[in-house]
C-alpha positions as semicolon CSV with decimal commas, in nm:
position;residue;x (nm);y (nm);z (nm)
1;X;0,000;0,000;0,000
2;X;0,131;0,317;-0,091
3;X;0,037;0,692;-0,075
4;X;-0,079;0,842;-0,391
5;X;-0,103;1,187;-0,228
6;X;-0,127;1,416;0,033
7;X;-0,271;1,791;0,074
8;X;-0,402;2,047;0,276
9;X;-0,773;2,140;0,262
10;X;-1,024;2,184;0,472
11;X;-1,333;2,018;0,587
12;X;-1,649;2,242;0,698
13;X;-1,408;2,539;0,783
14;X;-1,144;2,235;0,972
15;X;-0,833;2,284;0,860
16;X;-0,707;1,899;0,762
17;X;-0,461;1,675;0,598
18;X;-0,593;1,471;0,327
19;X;-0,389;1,161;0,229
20;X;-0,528;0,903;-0,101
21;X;-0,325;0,594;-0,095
22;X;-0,389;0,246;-0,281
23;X;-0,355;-0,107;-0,226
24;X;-0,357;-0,438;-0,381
25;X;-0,496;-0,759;-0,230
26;X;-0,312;-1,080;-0,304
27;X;-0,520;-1,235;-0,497
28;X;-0,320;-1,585;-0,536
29;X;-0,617;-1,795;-0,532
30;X;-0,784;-1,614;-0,790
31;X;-0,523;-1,430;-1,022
32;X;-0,724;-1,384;-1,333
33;X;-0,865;-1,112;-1,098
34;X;-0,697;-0,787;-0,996
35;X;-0,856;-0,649;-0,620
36;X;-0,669;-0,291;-0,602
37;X;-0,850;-0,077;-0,261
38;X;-0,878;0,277;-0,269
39;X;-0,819;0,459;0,087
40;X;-0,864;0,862;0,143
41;X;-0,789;0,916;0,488
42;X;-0,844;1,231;0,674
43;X;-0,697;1,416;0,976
44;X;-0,704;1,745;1,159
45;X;-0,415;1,920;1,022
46;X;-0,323;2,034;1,394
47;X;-0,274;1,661;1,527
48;X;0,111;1,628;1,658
49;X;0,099;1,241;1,618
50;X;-0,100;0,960;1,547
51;X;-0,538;1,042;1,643
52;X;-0,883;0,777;1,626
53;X;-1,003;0,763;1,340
54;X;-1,365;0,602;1,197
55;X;-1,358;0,422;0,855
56;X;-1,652;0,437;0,615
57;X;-1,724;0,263;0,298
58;X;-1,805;0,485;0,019
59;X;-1,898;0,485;-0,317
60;X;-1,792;0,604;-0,683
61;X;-2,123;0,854;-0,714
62;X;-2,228;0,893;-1,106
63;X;-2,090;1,204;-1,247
64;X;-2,333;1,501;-1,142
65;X;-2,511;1,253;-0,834
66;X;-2,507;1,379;-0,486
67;X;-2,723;1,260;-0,215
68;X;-2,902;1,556;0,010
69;X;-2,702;1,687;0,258
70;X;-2,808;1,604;0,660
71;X;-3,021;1,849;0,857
72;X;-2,726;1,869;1,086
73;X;-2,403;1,862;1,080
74;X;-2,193;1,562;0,871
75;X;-2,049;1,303;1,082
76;X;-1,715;1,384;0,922
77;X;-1,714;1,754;1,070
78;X;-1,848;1,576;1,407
79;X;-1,529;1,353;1,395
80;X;-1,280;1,624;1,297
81;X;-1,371;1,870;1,617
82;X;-1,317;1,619;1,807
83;X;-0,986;1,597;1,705
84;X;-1,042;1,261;1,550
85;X;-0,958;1,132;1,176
86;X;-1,190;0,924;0,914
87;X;-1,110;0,733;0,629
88;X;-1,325;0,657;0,339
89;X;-1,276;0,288;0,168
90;X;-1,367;0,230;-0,211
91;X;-1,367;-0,084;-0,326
């Protein structure tokens, strides 16, 4: 597994560090198959070592396909004040 990327953004006004990295699975018992994992995980950009973090498994959305926003505020900005991380898997 390697890191793809890293960079600074922010996250509902949170300053954070956003990091993609990918994967591969071995696959030996199948290897007419490739199984690569996609990992985006995020983390409050003022963390001074290593914080909790909740994983997720998300989804490739269809160009121009959002689904409504919460009435409140996003788990992810939840986590993030709490001076937690997340990570979003795609398979």
């Amino acid at each position: 597994m390697g890191i793809v990327s890293a960079e600074s953004d922010t996250v509902a006004g949170i300053p954070v560090v956003s990091k993609k990295l990918a994967g591969r699975v071995d696959n030996s018992a199948y290897p007419l198959t490739e199984v690569t994992i996609d990992l985006t995980v995020v983390t409050p950009a003022a963390a001074e070592g290593p914080v909790p973090a909740m994983i997720d498994f998300g989804f490739n959305w269809p160009p121009n396909f959002r689904p409504p926003p919460p009435d409140g505020p996003m788990w992810q900005q939840q986590l993030l004040e709490r001076g937690w991380g997340y990570a979003t898997l795609i398979r």
